[in-house]
C-alpha positions in Angstrom: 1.9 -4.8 -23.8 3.3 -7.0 -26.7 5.5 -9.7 -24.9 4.7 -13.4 -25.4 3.6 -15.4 -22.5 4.4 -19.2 -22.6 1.6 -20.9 -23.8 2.0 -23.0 -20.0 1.3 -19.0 -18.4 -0.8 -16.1 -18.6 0.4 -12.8 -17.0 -2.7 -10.9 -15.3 -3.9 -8.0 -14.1 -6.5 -6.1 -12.3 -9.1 -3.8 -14.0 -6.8 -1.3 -15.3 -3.7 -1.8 -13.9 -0.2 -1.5 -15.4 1.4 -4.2 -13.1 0.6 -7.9 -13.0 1.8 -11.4 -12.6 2.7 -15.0 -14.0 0.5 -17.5 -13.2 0.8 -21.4 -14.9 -2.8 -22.7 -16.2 -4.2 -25.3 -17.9 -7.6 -25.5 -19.7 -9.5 -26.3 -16.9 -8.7 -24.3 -14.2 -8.7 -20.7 -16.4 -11.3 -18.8 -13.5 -9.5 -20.8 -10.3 -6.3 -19.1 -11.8 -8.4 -16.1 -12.2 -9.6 -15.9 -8.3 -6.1 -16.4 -7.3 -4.8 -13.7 -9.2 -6.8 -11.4 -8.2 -6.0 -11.7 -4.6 -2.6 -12.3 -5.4 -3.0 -8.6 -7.3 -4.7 -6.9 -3.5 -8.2 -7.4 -4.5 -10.6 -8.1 -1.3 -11.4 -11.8 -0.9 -15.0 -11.0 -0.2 -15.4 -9.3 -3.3 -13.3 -12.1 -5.2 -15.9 -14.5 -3.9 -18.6 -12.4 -5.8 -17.1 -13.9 -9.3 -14.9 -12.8 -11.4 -14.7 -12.2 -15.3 -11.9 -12.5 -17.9 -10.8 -9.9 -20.5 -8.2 -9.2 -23.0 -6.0 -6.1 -24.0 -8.7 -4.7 -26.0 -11.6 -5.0 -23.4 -13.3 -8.1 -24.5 -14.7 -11.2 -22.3 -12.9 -14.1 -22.3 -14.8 -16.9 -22.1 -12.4 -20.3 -22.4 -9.2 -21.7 -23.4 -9.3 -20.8 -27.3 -10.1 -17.1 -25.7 -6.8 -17.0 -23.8 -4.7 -18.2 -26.9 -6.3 -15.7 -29.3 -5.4 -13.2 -26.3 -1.6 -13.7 -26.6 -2.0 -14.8 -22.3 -2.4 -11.5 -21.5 -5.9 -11.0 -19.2 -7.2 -8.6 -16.9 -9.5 -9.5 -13.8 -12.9 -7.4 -13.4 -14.9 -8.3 -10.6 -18.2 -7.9 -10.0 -20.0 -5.0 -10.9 -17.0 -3.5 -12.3 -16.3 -2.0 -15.9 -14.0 -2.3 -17.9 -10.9 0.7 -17.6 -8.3 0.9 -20.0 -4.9 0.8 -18.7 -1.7 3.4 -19.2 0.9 0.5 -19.3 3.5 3.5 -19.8 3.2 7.2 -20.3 3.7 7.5 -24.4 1.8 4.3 -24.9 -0.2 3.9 -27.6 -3.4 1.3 -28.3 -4.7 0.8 -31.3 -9.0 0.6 -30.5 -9.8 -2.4 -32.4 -13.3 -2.4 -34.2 -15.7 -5.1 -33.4 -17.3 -5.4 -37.1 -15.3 -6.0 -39.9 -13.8 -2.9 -41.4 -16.1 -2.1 -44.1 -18.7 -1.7 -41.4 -16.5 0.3 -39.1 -17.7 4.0 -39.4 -14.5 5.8 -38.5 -10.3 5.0 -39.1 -9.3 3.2 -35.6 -9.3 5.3 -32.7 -6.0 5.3 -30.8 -5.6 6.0 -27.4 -1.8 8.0 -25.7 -1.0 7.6 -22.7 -0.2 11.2 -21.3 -0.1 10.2 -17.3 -0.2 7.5 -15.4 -1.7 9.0 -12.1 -3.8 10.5 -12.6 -4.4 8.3 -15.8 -4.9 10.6 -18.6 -5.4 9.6 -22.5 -5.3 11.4 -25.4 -7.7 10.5 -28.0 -7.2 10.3 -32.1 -10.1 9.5 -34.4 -13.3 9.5 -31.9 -14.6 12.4 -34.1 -14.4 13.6 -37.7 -14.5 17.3 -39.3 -18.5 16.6 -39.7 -19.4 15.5 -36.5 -17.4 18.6 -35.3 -19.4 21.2 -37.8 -22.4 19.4 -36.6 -21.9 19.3 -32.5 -20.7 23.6 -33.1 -23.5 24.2 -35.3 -26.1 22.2 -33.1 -24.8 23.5 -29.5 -23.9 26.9 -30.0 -27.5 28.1 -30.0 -28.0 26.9 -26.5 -24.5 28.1 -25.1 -25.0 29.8 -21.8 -22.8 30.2 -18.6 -21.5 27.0 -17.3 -22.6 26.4 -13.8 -21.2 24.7 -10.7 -22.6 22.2 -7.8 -22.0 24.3 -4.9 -23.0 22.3 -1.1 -26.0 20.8 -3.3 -26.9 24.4 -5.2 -26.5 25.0 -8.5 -25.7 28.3 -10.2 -23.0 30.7 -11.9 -19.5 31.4 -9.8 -16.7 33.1 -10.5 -14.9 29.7 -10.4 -16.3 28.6 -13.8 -16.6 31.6 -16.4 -17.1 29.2 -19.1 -20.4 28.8 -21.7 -21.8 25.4 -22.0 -24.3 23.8 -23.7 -25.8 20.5 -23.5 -26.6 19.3 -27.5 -30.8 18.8 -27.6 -31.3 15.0 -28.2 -30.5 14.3 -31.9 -29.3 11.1 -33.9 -25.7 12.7 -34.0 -25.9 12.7 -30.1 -27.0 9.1 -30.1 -24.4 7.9 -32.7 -21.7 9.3 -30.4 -22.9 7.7 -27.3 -22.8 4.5 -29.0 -19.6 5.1 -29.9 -18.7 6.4 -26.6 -19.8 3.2 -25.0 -18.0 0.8 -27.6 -14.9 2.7 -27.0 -14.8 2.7 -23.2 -16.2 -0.7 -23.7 -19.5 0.2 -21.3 -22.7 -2.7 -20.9 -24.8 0.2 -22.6 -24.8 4.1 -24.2 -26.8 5.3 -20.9 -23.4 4.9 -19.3 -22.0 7.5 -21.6 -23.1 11.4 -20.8 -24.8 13.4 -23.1 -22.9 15.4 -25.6 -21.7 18.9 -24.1 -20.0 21.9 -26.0 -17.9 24.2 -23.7 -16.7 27.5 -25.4 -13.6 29.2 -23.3 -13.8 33.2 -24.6 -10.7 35.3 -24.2 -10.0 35.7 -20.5 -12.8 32.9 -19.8 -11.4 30.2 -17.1 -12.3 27.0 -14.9 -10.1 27.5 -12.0 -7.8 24.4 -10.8 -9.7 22.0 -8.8 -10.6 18.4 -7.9 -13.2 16.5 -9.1 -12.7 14.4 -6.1 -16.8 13.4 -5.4 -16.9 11.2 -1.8 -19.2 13.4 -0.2 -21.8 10.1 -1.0 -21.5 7.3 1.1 -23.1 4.2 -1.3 -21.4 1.8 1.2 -20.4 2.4 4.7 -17.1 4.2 4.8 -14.2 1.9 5.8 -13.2 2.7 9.6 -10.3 1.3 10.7 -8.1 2.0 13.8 -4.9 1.4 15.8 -6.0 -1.7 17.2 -7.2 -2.9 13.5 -3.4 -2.0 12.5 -2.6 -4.6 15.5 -4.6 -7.4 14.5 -3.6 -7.1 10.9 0.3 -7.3 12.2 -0.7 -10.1 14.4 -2.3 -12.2 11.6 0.3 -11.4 8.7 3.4 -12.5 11.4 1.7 -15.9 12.2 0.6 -16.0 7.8 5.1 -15.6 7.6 5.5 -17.9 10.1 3.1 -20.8 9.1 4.7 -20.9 5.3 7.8 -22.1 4.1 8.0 -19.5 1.6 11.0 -17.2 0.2 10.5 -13.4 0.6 10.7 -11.3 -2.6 9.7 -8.8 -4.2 8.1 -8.7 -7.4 7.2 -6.5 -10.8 5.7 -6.4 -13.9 7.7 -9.3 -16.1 9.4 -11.4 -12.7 9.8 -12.2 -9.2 13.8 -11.9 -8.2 14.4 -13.0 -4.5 15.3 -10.7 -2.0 16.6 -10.4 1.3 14.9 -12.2 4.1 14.0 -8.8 5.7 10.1 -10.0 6.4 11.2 -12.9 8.6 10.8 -12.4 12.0 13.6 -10.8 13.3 14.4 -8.6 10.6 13.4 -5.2 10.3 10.1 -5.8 7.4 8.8 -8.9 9.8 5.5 -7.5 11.2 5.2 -6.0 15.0 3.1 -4.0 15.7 5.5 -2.8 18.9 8.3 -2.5 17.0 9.5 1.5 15.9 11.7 0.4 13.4 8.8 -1.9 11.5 6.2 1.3 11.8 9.3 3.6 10.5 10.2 1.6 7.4 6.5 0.9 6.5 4.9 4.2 7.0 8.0 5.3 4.8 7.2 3.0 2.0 3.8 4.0 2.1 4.9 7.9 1.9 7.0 7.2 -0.9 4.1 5.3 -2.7 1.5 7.8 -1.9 3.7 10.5 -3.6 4.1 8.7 -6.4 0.9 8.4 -7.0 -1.1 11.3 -5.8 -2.2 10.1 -2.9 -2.8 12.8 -0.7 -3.4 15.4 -3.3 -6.2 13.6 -4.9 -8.1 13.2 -1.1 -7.0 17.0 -0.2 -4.7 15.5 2.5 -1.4 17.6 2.0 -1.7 18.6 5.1 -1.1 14.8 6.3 1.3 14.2 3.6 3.4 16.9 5.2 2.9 15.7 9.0 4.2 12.2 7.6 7.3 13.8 6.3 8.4 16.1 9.1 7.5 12.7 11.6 9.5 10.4 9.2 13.1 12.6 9.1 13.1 13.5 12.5 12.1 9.2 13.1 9.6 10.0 15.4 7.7 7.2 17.9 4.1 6.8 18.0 3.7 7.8 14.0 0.8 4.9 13.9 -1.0 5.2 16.6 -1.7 9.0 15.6 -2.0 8.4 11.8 -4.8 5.9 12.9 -6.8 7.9 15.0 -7.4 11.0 12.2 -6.8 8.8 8.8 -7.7 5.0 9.6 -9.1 5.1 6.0 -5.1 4.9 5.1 -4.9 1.4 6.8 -5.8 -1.1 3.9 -3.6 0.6 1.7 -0.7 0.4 3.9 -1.3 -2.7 4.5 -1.4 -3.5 0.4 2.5 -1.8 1.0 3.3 -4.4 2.9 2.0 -6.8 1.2 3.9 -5.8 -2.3 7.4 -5.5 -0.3 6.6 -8.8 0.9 6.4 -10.7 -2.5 2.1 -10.3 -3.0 1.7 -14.3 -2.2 -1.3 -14.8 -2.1 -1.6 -16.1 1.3 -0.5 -13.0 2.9 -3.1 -11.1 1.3 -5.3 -9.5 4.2 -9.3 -9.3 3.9 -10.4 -6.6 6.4 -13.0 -7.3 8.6 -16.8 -6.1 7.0 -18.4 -4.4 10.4 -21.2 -2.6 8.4 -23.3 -3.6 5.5 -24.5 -1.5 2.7 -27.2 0.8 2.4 -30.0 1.6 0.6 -28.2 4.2 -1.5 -26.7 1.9 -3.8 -29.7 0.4 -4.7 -31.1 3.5 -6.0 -28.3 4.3 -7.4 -29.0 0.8 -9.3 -32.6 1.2 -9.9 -31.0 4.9 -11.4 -28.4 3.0 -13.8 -31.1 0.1 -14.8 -33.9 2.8 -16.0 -31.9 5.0 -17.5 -30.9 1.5 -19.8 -34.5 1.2 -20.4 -34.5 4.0 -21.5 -31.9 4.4 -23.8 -33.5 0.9 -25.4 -36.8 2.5 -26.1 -35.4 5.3 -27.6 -38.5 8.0 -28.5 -40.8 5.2 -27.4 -40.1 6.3 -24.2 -42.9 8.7 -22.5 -41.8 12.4 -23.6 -41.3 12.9 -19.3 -38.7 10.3 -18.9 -36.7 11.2 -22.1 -33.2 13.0 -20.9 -34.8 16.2 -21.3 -37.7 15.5 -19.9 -39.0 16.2 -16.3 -38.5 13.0 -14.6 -35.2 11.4 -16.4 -33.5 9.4 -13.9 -30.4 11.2 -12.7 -27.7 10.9 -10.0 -27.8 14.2 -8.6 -30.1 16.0 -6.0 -32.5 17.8 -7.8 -33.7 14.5 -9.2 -33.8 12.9 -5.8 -35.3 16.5 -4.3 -38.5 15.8 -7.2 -38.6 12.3 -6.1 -39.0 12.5 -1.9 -41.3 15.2 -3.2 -43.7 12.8 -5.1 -43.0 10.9 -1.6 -44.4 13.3 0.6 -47.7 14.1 -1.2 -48.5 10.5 -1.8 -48.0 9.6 2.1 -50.3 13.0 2.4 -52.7 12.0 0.1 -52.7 8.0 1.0 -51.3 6.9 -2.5 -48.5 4.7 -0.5 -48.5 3.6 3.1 -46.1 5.9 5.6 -43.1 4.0 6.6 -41.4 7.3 8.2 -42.6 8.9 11.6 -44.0 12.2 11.6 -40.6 13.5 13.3 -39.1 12.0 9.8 -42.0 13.8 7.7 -41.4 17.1 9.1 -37.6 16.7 9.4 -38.3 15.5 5.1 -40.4 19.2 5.0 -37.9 21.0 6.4 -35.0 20.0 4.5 -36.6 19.9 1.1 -34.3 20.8 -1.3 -31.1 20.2 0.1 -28.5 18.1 -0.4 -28.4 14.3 0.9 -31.5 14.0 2.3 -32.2 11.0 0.7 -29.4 9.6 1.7 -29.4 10.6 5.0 -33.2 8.6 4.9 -32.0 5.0 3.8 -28.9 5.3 6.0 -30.4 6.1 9.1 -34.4 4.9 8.6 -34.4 2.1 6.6 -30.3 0.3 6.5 -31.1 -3.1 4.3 -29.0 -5.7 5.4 -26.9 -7.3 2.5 -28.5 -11.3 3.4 -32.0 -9.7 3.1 -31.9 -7.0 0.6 -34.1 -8.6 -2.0 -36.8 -9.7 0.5 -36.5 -6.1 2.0 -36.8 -4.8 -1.5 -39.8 -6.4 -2.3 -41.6 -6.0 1.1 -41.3 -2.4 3.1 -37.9 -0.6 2.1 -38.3 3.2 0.9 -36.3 2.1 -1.9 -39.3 0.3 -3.3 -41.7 2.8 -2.3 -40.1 5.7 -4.2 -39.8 3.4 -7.3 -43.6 2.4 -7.3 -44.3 6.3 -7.2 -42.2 7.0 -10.2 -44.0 3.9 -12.3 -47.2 5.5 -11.6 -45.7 8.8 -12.5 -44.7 7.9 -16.2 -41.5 5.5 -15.0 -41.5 2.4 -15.7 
């Protein structure tokens, strides 16, 4: 996006997103602006009240008033622990990757990044890799080709799914120079983010069959649960947030906000009641209509549902919520965000669902994970041969690692290296189950749930958490 902003305005966005608003600033209130866009934009006001950060068009903090000018008023919102994500702004776009040294220390002509689809967001990728670095990866990985393998309920091995040859390049300062540049490009906090450099040979007649990489089989927080009597209270609170503002009801897009009818007051057909079949209708409509656009259902294997809505929605069926909500509550906040977009994204009528369940100690593995594998990326072959990527005990987000792990568990509580904080019906259920998938997770969720006011103390003081990562320092982690 090229368009000049009024020096009095800067149009925002959230992390990736195509669509944003106008907002007026001034130099002192550039992250109070910043907090209300993002709820303005549907971001949860709990999360908003994390902190936010600042960046411009080409993925770079901005940090004050001479930032924003330099920017041409154009920023995105990233809350917290988010990265950054490049957005499509139109399928044919094209961005120009700006360098961050000056050119004679930039290795490679600027990368450019195409647009090909906005959902699901695909880019095509110029300049990331010259003729050398290709000779180089074929003649360095095509030793070590052998069948690509598949993930299969926590197993894995060959299938007929995947008849592909893969090989993963042996550590090497080629493989290092391009996770560097991987990082810089998808502007990540450090190369550890970025995978290890893979060739895949497809043969005559060799295949990967259609699938989705869809991967929410892992719960790091709770998954949402909403119902029919959350869908009430949400109607309930956004009728008395339209009645308590003197506001005008519109609509808005990407350059301006046009008044509309007055269809969300009450008495008109968008005004929110929950009793009401014709308010249900029109927004469970909306939401089908943005769902298709945008892969909804495809990309959560709901066809099925995407189907039922359609058939239910022709034939103007009553009772449509009330059903949707006791099989797919999970569909409620986006619904709601439907809503909430027809009815002009104010800021004030942006809902914050209810928290009921605080996160687990999941995603603070999968933190402790990220942080070592940073360390370990930093010391580069200073780093104990075991920890390495290829060695034994490399940190990785996948069960085998986590199998080796509550292994190293086990015969420490057996041997008295650690105090036990499971019960022996934990320790033989942990014996029985070695091996298979989630059974670390299935541990911090249902042994040891940390509380998000008390995590650090429960870190430091009796959390398994803590316990596995002191047995990995004293096995070579660190």
């Amino acid at each position: 996006m090229a368009s000049p902003v009024p020096p009095t305005m800067v149009f925002m966005l959230l992390n990736g997103a195509n669509d944003g608003l106008y907002f007026t600033w001034h130099d002192g209130c550039l992250h109070a602006v910043g907090h209300m866009a993002a709820v303005a934009l549907g971001a949860d006001a709990d999360w908003v009240s994390l902190g936010i950060r600042l960046y411009n068009q080409q993925g770079h903090i901005v940090q004050d008033a001479a930032d924003v000018r330099t920017s041409g008023g154009i920023l995105h919102v990233l809350l917290e622990f988010q990265v950054w994500v490049w957005p499509g702004i139109a399928v044919g776009y094209t961005t120009t990757v700006q360098c961050d040294h000056p050119v004679s220390e930039c290795e490679h002509p600027p990368i450019t990044l195409t647009t090909l689809s906005l959902s699901p967001k695909v880019f095509g990728v110029s300049g990331f890799v010259s003729q050398d670095d290709a000779d180089a990866i074929l003649s360095q990985g095509q030793p070590h080709l052998d069948r690509s393998r598949i993930d299969d309920k926590g197993v894995r091995g060959i299938s007929t799914t995947r008849t592909s040859h893969t090989a993963f390049l042996p550590p090497s300062q080629l493989t290092r120079q391009l996770q560097v540049r991987a990082a810089k490009l998808a502007r990540l906090p450090s190369p550890s983010f970025a995978e290890r450099t893979q060739l895949v040979r497809y043969a005559p007649g060799e295949y990967y069959k259609r699938h989705l990489d869809t991967f929410n089989n892992k719960q790091i927080v709770p998954k949402p649960s909403y119902n029919y009597t959350d869908f009430e209270d949400w109607a309930a609170w956004a009728a008395a947030a339209v009645d308590s503002k003197d506001i005008t009801c519109s609509s808005s897009n990407t350059t301006s906000t046009t008044t509309a009818s007055d269809e969300c007051w009450n008495g008109h057909k968008w005004y929110p009641n929950a009793s009401s079949t014709e308010f249900t209708q029109e927004l469970l409509r909306a939401f089908w209509n943005y769902a298709n656009a945008t892969n909804y259902f495809s990309s959560r294997l709901d066809k099925a549902w995407d189907e039922w809505l359609d058939v239910n929605l022709h034939a103007n069926a009553s009772g449509i919520m009330k059903v949707l909500m006791e099989s797919k509550g999970e569909y409620l906040p986006t619904i709601v965000r439907v809503w909430e977009a027809k009815a002009g994204n104010f800021p004030h009528l942006r809902y914050t669902f209810p928290k009921r369940r605080p996160p687990h100690g999941m995603s603070q593995w999968y933190r402790w994970v990220r942080n070592t594998k940073e360390t370990i990326a930093s010391l580069s072959q200073a780093a104990p041969e075991l920890i390495q990527p290829y060695g034994d005990l490399y940190p990785k987000f996948n069960t085998a690692f986590e199998t080796k792990v509550l292994t190293l568990l086990r015969v420490r509580i057996a041997t008295g290296g650690v105090t036990n904080v499971l019960s022996n019906d934990w320790l033989a259920w942990l014996d029985e189950n070695n091996g298979r998938r989630n059974v670390l997770l299935q541990v911090l969720i249902l042994h040891m749930s940390i509380s998000c006011t008390s995590i650090k103390f429960e870190l430091k003081k009796q959390s398994i958490v803590s316990r596995l990562i002191g047995i990995l320092k004293n096995d070579g982690i660190s």
